[in-house]
NUROLO-658323 format. One record per atom (N, C-alpha, C, O): residue number from 0; residue in one letter; x, y, z. Coordinates in steps of 0.001 Angstrom, whole numbers. Layout:
BEGIN
NUM_A_X_Y_Z
...
END
This chain:
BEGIN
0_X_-9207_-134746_65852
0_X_-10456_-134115_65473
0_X_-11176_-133567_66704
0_X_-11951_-132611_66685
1_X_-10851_-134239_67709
1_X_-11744_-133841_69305
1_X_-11443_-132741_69492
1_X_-12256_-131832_69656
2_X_-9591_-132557_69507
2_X_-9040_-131368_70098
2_X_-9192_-130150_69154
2_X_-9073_-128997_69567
3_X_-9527_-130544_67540
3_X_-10257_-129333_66779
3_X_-11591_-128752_67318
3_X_-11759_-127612_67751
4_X_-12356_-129581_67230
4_X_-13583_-129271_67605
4_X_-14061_-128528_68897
4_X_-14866_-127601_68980
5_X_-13213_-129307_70095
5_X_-13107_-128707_71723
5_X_-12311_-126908_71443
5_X_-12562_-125928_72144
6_X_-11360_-126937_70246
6_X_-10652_-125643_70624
6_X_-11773_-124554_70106
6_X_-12161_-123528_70664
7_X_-12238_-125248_68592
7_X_-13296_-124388_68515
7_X_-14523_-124040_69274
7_X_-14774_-122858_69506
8_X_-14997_-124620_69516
8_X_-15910_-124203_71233
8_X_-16077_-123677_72255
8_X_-17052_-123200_72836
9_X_-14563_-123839_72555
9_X_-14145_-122815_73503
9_X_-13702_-121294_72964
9_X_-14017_-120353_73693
10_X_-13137_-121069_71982
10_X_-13213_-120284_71154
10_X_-14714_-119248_71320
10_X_-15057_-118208_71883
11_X_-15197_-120134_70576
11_X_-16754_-119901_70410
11_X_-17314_-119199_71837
11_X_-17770_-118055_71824
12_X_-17238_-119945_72980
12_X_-17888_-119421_74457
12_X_-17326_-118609_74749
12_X_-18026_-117948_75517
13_X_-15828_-117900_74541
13_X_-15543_-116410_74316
13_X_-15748_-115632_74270
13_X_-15971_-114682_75020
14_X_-15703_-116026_72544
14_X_-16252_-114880_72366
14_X_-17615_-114407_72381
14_X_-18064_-113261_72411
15_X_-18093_-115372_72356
15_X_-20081_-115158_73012
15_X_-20095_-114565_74444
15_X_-20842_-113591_74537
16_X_-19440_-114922_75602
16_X_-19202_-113870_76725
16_X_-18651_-112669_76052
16_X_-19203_-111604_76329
17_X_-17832_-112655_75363
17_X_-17271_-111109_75480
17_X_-17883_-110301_74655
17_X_-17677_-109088_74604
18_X_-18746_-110984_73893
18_X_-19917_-109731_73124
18_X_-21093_-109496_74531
18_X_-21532_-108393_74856
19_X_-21316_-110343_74973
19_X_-22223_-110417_76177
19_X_-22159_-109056_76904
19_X_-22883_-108068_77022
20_X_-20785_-109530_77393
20_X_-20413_-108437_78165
20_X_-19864_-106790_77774
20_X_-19610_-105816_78482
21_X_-19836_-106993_76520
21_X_-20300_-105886_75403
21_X_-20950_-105023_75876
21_X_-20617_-103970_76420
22_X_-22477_-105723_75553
22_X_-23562_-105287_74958
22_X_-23841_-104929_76607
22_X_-24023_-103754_76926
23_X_-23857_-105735_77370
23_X_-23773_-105144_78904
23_X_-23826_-103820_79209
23_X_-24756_-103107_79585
24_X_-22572_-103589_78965
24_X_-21652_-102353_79320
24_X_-22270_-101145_78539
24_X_-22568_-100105_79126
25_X_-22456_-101321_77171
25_X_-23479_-100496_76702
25_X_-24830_-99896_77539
25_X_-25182_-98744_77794
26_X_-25332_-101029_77797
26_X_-26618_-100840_78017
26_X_-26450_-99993_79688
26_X_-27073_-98962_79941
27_X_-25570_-100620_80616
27_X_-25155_-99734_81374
27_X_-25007_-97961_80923
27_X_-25822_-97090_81229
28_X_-24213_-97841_80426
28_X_-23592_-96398_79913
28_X_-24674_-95528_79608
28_X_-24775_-94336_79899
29_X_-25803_-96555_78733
29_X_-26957_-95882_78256
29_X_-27877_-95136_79746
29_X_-28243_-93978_79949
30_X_-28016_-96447_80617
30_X_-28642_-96101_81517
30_X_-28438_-94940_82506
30_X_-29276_-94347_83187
31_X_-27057_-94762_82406
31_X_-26184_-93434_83538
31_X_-26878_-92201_82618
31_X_-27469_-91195_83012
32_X_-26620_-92600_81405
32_X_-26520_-90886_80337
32_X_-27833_-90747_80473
32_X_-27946_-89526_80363
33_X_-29310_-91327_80701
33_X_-30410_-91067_80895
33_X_-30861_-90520_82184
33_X_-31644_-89579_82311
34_X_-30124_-91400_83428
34_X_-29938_-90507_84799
34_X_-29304_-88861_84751
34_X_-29944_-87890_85156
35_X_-27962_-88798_84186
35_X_-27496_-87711_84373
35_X_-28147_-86610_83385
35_X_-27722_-85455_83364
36_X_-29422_-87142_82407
36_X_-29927_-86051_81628
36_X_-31209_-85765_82580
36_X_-31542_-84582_82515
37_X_-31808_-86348_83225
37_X_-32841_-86137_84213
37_X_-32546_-85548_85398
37_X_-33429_-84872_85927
38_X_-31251_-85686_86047
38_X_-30981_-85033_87315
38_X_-30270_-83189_86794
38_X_-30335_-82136_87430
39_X_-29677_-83467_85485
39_X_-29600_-82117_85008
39_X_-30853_-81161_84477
39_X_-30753_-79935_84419
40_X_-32034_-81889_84101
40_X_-33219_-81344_83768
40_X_-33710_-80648_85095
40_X_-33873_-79437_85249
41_X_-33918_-81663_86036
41_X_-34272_-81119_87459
41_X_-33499_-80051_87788
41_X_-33789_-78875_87565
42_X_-32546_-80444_88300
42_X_-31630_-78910_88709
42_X_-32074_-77740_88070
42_X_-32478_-76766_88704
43_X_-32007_-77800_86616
43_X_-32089_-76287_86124
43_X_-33479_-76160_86381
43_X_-33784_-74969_86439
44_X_-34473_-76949_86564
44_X_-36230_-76313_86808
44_X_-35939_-75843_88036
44_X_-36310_-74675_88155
45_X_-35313_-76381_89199
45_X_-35567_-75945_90353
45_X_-34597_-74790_90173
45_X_-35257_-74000_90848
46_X_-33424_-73990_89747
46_X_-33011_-73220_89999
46_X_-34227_-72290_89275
46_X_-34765_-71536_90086
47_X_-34698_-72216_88053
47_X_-35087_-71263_87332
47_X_-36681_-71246_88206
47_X_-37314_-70194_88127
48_X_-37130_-72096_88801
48_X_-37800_-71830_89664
48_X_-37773_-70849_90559
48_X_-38628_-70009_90839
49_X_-36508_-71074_91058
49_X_-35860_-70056_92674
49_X_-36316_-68617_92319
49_X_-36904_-67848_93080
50_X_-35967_-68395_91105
50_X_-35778_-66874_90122
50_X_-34646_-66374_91051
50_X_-35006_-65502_91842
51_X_-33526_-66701_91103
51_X_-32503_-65982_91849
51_X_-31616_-64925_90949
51_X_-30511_-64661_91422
52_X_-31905_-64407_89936
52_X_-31069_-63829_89150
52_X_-29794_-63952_88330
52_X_-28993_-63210_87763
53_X_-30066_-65709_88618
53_X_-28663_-66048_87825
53_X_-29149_-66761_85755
53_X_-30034_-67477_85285
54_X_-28011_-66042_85216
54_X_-28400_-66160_84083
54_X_-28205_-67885_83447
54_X_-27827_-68779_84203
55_X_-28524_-68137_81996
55_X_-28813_-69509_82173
55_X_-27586_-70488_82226
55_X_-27428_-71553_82823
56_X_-26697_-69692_81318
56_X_-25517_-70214_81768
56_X_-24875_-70432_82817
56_X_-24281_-71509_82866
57_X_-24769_-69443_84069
57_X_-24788_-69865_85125
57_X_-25610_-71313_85661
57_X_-25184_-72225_86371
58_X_-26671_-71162_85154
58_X_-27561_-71991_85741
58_X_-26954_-73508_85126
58_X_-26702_-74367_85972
59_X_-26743_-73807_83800
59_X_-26322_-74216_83273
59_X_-24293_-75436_84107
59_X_-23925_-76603_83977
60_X_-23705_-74231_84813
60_X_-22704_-74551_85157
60_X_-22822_-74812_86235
60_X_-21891_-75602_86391
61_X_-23419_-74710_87364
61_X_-23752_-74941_88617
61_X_-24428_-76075_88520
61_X_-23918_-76865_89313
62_X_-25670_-76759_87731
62_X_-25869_-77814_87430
62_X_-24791_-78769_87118
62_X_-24607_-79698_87905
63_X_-24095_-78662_86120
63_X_-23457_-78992_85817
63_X_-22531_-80002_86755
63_X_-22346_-81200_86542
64_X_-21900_-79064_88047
64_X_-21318_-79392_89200
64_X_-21582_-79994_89916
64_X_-20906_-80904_90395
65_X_-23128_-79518_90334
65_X_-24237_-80475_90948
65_X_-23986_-82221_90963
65_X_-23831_-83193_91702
66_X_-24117_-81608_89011
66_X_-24582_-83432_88897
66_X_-23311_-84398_88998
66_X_-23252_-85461_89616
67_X_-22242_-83736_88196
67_X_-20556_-84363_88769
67_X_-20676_-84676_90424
67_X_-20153_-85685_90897
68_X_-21146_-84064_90951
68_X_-20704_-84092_92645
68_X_-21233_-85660_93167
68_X_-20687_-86558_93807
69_X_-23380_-85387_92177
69_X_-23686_-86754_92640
69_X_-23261_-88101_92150
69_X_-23147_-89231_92623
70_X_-23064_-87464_90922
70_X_-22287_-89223_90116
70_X_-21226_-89797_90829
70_X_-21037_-90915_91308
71_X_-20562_-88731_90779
71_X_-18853_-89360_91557
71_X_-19331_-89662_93472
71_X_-18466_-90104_94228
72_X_-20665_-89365_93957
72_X_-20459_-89904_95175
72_X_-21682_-91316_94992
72_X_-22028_-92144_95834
73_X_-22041_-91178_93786
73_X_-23027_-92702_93636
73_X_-22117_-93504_92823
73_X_-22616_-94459_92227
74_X_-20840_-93274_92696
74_X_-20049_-94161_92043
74_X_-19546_-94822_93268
74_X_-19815_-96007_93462
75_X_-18763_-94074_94193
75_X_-18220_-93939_95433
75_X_-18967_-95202_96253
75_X_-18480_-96221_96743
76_X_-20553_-94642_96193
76_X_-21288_-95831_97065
76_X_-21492_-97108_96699
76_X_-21933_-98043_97367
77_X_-21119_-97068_95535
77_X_-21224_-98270_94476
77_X_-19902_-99169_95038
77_X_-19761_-100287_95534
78_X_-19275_-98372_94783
78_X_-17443_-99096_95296
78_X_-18055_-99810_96326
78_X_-18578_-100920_96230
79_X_-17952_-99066_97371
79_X_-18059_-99268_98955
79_X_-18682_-100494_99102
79_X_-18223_-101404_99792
80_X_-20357_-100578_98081
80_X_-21095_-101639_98690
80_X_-20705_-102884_97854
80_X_-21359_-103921_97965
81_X_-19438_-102770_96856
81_X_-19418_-104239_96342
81_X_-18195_-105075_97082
81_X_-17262_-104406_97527
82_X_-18171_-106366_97214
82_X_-16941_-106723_98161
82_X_-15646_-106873_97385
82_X_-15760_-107203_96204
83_X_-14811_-106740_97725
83_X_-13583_-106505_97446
83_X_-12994_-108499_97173
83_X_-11829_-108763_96876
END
């Protein structure tokens, strides 16, 4: 009966971490897609600011690049600063 009870428990602390770490990961993902909608908002004010003659789509794709460039080098710094 012990070793029922112990398997279920452990069982149990499982899967309670692994929804944990779920809901984590979510809430992460959420947080990037709110960064990368704000650093793309910016970009296009400051280009359409510039008035450089580029149309919005342009404006649109150059942002775009922008913001890939910074994610993938704040991912980068992310690596770097966790220890191996």
């Amino acid at each position: 009966m012990k070793r029922l009870l112990t398997s279920f428990f452990c069982a149990g602390m499982l899967l309670g971490a692994g929804a944990f770490a779920d809901d984590m990961a979510k809430k992460d993902s959420m947080g990037m897609h709110k960064d990368h909608d704000k650093m793309m908002k910016d970009c296009v004010a400051q280009a359409e600011a510039k008035k450089d003659g580029m149309s919005k789509d342009d404006i649109k794709k150059s942002c775009r690049d922008q913001t890939k460039m910074k994610k993938d080098e704040m991912k980068k710094d992310d690596a770097m600063k966790k220890p191996s």
